[in-house]
ChimeraX commands (.cxc) that place a marker at each C-alpha (Angstrom):
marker #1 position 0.00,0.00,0.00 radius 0.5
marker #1 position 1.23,3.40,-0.90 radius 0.5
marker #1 position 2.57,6.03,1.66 radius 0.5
marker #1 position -0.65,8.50,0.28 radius 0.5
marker #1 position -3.39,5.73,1.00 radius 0.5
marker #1 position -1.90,4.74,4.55 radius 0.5
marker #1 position -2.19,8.22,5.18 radius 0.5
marker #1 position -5.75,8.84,3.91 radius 0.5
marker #1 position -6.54,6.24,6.66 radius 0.5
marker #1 position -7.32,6.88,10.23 radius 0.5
marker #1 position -8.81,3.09,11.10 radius 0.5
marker #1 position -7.63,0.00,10.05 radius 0.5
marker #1 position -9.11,-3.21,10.97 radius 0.5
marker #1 position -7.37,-6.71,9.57 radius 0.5
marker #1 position -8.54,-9.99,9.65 radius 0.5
marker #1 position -9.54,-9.45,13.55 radius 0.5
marker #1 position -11.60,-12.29,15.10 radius 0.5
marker #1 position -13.41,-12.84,18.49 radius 0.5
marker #1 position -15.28,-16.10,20.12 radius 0.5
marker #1 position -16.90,-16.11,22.97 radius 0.5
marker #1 position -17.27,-19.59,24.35 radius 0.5
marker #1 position -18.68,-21.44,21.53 radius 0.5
marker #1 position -19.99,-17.84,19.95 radius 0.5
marker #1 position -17.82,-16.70,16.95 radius 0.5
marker #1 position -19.07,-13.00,17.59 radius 0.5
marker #1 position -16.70,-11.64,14.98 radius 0.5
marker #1 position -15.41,-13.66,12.43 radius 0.5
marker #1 position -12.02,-12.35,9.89 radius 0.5
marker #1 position -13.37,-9.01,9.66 radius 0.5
marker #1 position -11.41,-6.32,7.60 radius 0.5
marker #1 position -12.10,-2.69,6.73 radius 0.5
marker #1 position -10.42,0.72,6.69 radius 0.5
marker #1 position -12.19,3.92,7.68 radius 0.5
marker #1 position -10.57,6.73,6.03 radius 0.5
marker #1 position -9.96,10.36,7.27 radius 0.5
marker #1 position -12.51,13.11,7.46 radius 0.5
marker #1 position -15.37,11.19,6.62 radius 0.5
marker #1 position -18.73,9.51,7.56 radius 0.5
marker #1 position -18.29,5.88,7.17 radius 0.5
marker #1 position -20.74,3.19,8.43 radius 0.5
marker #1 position -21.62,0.04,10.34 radius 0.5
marker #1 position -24.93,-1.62,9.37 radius 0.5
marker #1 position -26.29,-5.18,9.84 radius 0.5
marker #1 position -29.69,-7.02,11.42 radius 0.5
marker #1 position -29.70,-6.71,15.51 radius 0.5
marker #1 position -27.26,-9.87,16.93 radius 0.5
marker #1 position -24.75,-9.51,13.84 radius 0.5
marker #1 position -21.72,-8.22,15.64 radius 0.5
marker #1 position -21.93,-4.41,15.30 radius 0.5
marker #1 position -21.21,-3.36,19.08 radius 0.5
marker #1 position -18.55,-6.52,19.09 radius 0.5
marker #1 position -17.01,-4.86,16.57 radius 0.5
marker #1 position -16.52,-1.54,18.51 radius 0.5
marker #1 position -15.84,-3.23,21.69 radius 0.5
marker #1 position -12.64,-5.51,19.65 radius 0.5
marker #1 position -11.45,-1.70,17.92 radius 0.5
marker #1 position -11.61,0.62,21.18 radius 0.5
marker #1 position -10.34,-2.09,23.93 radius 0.5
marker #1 position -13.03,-2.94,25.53 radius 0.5
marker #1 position -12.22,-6.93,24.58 radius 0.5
marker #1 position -9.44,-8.40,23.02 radius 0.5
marker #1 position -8.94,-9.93,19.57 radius 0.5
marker #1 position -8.26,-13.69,19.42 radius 0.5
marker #1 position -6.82,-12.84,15.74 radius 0.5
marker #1 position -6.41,-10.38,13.71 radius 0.5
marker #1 position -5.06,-6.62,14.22 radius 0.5
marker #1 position -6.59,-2.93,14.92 radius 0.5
marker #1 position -4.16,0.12,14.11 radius 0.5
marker #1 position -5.27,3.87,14.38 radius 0.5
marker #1 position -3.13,6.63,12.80 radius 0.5
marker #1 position -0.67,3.94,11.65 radius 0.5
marker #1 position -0.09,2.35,15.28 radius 0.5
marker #1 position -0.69,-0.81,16.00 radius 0.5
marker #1 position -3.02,-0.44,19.03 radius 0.5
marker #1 position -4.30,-4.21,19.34 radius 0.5
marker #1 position -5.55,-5.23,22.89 radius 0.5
marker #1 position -4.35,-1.93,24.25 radius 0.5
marker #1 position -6.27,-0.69,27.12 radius 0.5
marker #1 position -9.65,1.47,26.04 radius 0.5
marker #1 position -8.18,4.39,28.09 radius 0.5
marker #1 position -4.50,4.82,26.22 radius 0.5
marker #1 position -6.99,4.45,23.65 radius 0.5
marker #1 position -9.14,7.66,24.40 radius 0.5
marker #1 position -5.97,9.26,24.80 radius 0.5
marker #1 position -4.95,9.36,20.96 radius 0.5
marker #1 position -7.81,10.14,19.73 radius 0.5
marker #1 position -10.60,7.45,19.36 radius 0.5
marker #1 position -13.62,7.45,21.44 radius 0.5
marker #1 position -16.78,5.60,21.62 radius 0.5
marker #1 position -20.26,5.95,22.78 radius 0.5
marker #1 position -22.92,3.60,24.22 radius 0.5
marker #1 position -26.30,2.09,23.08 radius 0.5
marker #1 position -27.58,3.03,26.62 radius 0.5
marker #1 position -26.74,6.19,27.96 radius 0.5
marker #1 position -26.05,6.57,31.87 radius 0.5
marker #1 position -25.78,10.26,33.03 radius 0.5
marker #1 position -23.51,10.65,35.91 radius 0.5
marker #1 position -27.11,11.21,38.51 radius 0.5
marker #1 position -26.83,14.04,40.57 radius 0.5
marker #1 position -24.31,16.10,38.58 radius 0.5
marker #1 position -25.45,18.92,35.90 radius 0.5
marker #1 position -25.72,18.58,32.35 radius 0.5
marker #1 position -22.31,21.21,32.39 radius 0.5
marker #1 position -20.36,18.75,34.81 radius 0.5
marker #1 position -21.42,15.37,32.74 radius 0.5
marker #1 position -19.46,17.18,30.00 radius 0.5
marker #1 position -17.02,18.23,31.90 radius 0.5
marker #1 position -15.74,14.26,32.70 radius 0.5
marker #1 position -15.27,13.84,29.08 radius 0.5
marker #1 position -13.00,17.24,29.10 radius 0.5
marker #1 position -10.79,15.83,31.69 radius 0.5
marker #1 position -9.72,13.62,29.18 radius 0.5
marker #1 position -6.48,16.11,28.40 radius 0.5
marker #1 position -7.69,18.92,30.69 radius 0.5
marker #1 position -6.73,19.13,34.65 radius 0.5
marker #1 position -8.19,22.58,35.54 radius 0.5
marker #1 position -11.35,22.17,36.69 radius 0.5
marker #1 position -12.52,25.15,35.33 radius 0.5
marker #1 position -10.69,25.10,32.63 radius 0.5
marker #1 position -13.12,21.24,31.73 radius 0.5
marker #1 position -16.14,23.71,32.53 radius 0.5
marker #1 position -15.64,25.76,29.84 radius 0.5
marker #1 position -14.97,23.59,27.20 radius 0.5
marker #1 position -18.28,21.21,28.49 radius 0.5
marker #1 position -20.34,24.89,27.96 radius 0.5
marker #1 position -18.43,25.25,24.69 radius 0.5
marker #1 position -19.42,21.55,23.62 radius 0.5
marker #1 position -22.89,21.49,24.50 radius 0.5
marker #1 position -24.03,24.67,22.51 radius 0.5
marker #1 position -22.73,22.82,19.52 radius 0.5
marker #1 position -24.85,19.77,20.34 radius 0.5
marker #1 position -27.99,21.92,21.27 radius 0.5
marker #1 position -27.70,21.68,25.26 radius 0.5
marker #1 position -26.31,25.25,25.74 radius 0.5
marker #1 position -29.85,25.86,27.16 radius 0.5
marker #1 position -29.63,22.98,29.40 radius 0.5
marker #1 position -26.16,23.18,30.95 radius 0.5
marker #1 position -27.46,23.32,34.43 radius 0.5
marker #1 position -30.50,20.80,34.67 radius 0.5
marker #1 position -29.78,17.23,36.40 radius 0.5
marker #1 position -28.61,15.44,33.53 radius 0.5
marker #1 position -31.03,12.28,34.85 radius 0.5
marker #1 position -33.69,14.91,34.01 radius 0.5
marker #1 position -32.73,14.66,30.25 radius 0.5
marker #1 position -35.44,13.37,27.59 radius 0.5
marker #1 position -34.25,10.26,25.40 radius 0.5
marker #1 position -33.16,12.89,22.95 radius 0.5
marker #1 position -31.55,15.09,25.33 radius 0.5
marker #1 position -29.27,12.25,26.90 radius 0.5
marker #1 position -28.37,11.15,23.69 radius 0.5
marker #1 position -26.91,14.56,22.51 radius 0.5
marker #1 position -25.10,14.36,26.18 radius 0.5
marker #1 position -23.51,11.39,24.83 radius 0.5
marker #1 position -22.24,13.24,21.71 radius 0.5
marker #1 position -21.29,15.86,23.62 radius 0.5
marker #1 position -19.18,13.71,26.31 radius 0.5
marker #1 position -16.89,12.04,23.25 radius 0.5
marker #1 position -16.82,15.20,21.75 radius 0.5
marker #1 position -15.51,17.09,24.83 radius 0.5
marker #1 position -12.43,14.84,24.76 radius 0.5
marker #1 position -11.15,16.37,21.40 radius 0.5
marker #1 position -11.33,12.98,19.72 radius 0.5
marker #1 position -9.80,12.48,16.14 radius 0.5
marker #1 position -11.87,9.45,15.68 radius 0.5
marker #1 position -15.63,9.16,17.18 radius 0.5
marker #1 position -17.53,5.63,17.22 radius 0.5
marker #1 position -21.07,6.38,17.09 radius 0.5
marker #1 position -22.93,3.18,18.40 radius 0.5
marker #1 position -27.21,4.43,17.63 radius 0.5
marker #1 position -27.11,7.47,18.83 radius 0.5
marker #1 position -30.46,7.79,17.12 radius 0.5
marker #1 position -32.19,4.49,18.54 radius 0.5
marker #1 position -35.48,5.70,19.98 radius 0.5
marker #1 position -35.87,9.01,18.67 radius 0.5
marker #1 position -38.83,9.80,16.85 radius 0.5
marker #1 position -38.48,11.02,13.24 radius 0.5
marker #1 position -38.51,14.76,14.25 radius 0.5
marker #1 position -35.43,14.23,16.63 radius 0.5
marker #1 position -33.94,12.32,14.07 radius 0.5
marker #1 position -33.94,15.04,11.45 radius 0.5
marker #1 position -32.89,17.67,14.46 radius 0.5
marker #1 position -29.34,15.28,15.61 radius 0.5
marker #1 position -28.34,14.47,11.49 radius 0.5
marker #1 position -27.10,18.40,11.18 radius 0.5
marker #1 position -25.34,18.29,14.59 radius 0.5
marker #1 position -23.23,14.94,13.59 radius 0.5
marker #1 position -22.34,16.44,10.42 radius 0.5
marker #1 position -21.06,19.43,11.92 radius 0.5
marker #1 position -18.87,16.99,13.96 radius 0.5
marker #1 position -17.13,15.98,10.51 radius 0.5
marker #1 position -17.09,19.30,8.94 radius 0.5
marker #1 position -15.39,20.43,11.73 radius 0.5
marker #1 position -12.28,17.63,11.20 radius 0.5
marker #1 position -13.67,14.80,13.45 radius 0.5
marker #1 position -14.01,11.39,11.58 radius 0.5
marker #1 position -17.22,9.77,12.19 radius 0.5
marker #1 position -17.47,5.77,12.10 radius 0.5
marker #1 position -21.53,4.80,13.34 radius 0.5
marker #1 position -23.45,2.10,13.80 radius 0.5
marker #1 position -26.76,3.00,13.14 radius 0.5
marker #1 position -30.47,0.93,12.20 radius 0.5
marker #1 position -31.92,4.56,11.18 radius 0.5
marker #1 position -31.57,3.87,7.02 radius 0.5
marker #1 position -32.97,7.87,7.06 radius 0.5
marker #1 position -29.57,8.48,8.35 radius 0.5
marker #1 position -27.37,6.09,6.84 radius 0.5
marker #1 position -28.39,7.43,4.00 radius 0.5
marker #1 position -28.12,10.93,4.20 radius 0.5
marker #1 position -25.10,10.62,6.20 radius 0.5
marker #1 position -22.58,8.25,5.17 radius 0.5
marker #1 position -20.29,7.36,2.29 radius 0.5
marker #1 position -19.32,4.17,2.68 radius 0.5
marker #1 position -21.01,1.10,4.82 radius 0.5
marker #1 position -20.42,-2.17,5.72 radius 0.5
marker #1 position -22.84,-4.80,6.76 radius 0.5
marker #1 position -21.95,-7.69,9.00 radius 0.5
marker #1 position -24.51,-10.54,9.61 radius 0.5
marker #1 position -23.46,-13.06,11.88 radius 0.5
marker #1 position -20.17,-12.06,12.74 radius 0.5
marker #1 position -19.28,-11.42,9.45 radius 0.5
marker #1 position -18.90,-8.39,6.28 radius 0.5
marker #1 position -21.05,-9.67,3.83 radius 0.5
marker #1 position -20.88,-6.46,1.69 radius 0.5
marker #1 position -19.56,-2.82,1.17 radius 0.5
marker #1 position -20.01,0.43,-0.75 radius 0.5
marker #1 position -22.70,3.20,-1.09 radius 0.5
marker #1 position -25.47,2.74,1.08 radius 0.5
marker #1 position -27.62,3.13,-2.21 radius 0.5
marker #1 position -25.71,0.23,-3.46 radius 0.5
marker #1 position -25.39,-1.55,-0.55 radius 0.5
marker #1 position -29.48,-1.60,0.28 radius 0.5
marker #1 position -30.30,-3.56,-2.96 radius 0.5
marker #1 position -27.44,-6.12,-2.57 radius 0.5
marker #1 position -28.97,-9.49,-2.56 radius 0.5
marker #1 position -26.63,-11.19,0.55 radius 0.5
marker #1 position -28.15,-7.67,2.38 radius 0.5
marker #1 position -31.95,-8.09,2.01 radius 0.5
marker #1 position -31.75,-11.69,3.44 radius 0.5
marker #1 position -30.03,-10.82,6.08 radius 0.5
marker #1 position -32.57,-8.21,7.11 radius 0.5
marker #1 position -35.53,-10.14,5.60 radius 0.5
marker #1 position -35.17,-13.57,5.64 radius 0.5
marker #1 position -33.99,-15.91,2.92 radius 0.5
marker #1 position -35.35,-16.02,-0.26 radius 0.5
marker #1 position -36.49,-12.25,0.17 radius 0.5
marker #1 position -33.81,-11.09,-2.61 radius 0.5
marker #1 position -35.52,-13.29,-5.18 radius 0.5
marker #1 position -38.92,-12.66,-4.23 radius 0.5
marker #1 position -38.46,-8.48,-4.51 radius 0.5
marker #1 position -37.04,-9.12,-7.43 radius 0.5
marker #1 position -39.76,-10.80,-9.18 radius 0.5
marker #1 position -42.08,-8.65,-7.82 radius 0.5
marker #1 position -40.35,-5.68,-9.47 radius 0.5
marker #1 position -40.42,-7.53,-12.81 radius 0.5
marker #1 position -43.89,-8.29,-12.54 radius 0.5
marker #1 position -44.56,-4.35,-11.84 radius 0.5
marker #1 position -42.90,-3.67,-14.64 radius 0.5
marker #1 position -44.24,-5.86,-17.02 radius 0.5
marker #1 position -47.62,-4.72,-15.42 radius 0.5
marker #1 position -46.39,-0.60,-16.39 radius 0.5
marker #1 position -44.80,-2.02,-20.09 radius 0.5
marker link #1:1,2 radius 0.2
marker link #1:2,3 radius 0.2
marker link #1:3,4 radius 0.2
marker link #1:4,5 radius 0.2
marker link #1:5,6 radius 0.2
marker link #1:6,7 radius 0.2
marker link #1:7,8 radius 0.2
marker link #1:8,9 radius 0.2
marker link #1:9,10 radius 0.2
marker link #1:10,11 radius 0.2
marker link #1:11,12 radius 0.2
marker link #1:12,13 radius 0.2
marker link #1:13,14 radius 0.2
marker link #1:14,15 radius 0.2
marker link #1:15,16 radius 0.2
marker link #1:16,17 radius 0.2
marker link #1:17,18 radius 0.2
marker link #1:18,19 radius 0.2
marker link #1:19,20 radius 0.2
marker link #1:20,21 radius 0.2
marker link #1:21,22 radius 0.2
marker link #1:22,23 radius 0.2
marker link #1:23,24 radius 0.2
marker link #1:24,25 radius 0.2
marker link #1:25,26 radius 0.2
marker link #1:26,27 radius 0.2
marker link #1:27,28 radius 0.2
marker link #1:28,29 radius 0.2
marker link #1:29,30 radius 0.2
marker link #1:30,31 radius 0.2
marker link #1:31,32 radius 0.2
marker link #1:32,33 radius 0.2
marker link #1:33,34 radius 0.2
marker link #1:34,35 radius 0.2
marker link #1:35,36 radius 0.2
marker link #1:36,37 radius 0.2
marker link #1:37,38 radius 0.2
marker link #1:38,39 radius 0.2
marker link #1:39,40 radius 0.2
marker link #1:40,41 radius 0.2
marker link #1:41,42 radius 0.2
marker link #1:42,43 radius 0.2
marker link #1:43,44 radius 0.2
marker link #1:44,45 radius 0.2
marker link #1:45,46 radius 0.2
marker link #1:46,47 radius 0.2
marker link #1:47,48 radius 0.2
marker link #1:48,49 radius 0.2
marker link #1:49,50 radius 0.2
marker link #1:50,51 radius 0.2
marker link #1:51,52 radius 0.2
marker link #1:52,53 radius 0.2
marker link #1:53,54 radius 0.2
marker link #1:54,55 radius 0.2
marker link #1:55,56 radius 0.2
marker link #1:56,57 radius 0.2
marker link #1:57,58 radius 0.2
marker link #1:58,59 radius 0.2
marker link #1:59,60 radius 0.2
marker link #1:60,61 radius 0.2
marker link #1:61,62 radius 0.2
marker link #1:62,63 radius 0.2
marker link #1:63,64 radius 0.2
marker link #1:64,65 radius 0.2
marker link #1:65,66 radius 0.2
marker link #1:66,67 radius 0.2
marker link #1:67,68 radius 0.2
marker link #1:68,69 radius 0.2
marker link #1:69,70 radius 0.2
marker link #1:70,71 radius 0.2
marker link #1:71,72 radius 0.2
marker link #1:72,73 radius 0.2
marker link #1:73,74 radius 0.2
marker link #1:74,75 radius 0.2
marker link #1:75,76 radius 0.2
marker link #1:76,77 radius 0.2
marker link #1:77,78 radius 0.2
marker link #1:78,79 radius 0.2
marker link #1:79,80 radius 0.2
marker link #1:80,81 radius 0.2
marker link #1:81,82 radius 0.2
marker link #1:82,83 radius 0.2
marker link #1:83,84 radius 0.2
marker link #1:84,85 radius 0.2
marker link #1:85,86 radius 0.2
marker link #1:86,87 radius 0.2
marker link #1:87,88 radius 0.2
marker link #1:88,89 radius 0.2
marker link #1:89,90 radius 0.2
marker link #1:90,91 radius 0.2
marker link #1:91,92 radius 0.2
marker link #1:92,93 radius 0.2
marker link #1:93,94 radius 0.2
marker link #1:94,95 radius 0.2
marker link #1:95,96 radius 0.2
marker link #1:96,97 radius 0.2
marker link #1:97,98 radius 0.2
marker link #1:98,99 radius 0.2
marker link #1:99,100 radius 0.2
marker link #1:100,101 radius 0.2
marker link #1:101,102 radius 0.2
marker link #1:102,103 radius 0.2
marker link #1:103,104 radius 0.2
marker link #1:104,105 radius 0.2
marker link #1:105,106 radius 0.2
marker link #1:106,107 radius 0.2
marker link #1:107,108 radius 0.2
marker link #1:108,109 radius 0.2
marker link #1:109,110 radius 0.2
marker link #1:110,111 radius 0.2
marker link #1:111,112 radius 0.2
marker link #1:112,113 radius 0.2
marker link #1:113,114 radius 0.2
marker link #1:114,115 radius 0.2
marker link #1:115,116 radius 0.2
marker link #1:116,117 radius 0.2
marker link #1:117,118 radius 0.2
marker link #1:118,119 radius 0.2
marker link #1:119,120 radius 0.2
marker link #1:120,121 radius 0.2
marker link #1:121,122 radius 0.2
marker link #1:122,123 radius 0.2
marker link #1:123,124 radius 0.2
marker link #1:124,125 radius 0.2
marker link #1:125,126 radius 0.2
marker link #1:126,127 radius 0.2
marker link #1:127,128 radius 0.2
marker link #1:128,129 radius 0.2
marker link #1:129,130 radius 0.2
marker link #1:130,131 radius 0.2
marker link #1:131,132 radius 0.2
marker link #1:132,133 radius 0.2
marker link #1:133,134 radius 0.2
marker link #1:134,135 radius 0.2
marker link #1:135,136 radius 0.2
marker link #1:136,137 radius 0.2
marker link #1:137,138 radius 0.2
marker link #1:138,139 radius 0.2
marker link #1:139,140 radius 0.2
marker link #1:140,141 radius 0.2
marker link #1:141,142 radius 0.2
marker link #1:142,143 radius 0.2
marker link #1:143,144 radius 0.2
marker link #1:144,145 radius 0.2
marker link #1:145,146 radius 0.2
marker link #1:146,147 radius 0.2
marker link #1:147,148 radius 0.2
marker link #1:148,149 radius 0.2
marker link #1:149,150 radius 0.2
marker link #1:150,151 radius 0.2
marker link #1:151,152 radius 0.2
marker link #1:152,153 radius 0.2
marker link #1:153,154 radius 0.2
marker link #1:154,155 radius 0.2
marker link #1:155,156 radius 0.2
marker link #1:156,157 radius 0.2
marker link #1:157,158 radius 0.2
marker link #1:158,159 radius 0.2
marker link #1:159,160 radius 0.2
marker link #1:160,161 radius 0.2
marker link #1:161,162 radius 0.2
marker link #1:162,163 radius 0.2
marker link #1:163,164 radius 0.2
marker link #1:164,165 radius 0.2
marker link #1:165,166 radius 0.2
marker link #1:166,167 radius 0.2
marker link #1:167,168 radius 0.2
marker link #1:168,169 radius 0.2
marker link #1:169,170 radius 0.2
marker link #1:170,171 radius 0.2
marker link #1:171,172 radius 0.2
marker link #1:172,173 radius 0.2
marker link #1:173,174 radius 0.2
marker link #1:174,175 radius 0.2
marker link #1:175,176 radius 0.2
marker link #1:176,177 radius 0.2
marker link #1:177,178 radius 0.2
marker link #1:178,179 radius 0.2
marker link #1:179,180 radius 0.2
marker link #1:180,181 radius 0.2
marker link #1:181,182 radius 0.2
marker link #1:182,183 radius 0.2
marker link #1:183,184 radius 0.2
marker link #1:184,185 radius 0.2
marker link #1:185,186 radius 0.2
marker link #1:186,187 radius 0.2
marker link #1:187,188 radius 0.2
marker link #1:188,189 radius 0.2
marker link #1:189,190 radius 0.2
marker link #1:190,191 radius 0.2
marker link #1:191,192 radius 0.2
marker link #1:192,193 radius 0.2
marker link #1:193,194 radius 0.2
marker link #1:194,195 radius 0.2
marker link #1:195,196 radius 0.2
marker link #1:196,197 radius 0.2
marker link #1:197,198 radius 0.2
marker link #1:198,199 radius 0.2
marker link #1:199,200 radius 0.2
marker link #1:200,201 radius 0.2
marker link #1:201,202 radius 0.2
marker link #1:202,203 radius 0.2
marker link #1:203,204 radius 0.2
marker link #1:204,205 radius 0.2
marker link #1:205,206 radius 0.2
marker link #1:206,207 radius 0.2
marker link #1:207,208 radius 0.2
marker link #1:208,209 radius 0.2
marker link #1:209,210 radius 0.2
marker link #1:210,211 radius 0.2
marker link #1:211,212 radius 0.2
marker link #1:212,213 radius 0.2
marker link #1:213,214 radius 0.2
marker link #1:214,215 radius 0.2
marker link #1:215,216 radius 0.2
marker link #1:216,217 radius 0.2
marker link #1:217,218 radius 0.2
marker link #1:218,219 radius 0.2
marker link #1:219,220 radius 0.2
marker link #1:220,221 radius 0.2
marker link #1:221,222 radius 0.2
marker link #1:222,223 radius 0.2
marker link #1:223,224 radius 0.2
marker link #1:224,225 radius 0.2
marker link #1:225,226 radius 0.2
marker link #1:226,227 radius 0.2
marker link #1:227,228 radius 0.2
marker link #1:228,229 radius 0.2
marker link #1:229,230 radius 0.2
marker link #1:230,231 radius 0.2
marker link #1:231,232 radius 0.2
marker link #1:232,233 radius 0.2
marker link #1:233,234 radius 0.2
marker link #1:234,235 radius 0.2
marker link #1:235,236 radius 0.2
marker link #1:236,237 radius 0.2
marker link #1:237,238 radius 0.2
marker link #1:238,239 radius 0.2
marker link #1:239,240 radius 0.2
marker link #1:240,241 radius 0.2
marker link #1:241,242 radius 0.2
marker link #1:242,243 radius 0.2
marker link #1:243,244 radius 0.2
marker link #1:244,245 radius 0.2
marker link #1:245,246 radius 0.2
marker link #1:246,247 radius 0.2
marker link #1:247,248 radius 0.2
marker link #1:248,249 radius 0.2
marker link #1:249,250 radius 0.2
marker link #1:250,251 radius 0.2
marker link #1:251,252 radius 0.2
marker link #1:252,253 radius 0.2
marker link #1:253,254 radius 0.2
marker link #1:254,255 radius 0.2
marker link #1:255,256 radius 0.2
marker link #1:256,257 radius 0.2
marker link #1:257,258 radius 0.2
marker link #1:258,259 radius 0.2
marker link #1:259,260 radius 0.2
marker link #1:260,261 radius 0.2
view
């Protein structure tokens, strides 16, 4: 590979692997996410996604295979030394620190790579009027709407001046509206030199967001591309719909269109 595409790269994920017990959870996966972009995770609910982001940021071990970031090799290093150069993730489930502000939930992620105390403060007010919480900085954070704590979560990964964010749903169980409101705000994460790598079910977003996806069903990629490509790929609609879906939509389209001929 040339010196010009290593560098283009930010993630790169080879051949990794992961069983647990007699569960291959992740099965010879490879991909590269490159810089400055909105890339993408997609696949049916039990196919591997959160795995995935668990085997790249630390959280478990590979039993094969190897994760670098930035060119370093940082396979099976510690989720922390991992934060610390740059790639962060965020959770399905959102837990706000109870008891604390909306400001001082920030704040945690801040202290990342900043000691003063008030010095996390103002970046946590800085970071949540770019996620739409300026107005909020002082309410209990356990007082938060589903949308609300999900922008928290944004705005925690984004407070530790990551290079690399792992979205994992941050639009699960937001209604449409909500939806449409958060698309703009992770945009404005990328525009703004942060690479974005999600896992999302929301196609709305997928769509309208992202360049390139991948799809992993049981453990492993079954495809990659455009998400317009990617949608009609055969291997993709069984996965979501069952086997035998693929041929079925497509006869139905041929009968439609000998029905419009």
């Amino acid at each position: 590979m040339s010196e010009t595409a290593q560098s283009d790269t930010m993630l790169r994920v080879e051949g990794v692997s992961k069983s647990f017990g007699g569960l291959q959870a992740s099965r010879d996966i490879s991909m590269s996410v490159p810089k400055g972009k909105i890339t993408s995770l997609i696949g049916p609910n039990g196919a591997g996604k959160t795995t995935l982001f668990a085997l790249i940021t630390g959280f478990h071990k590979p039993d094969a295979g190897k994760v670098s970031f930035l060119g370093e090799d940082i396979t099976g290093m510690a989720p922390q030394d991992i934060a610390m150069r740059g790639m962060i993730r965020t959770f399905q489930i959102v837990q706000p620190f109870a008891g604390q502000s909306v400001r001082e939930n920030i704040a945690v992620g801040a202290h990342l790579h900043i000691r003063s105390r008030d010095a996390a403060l103002a970046k946590a007010e800085e970071v949540a009027r770019k996620v739409g919480l300026g107005d909020r900085l002082d309410m209990d954070a356990a007082a938060l709407t589903v949308a609300g704590r999900k922008r928290l979560e944004v705005a925690r990964a984004l407070a530790t001046d990551p290079k690399l964010i792992l979205f994992d749903e941050v639009l699960a169980g937001l209604n449409p509206s909500e939806i449409r409101d958060v698309i703009p705000v992770i945009r404005a994460i990328r525009d703004e030199g942060v690479t974005i790598l999600l896992i999302e079910h929301v196609m709305q977003a997928v769509m309208s967001l992202s360049e390139h996806t991948w799809v992993l069903n049981q453990g492993e990629l079954i495809a990659q591309g455009p998400p317009a490509e990617v949608v009609g790929d055969p291997l993709v609609i069984e996965a979501y719909l069952g086997k035998g879906m693929a041929e079925r939509i497509a006869r139905q389209r041929m009968t439609a269109g000998g029905a419009h001929a």
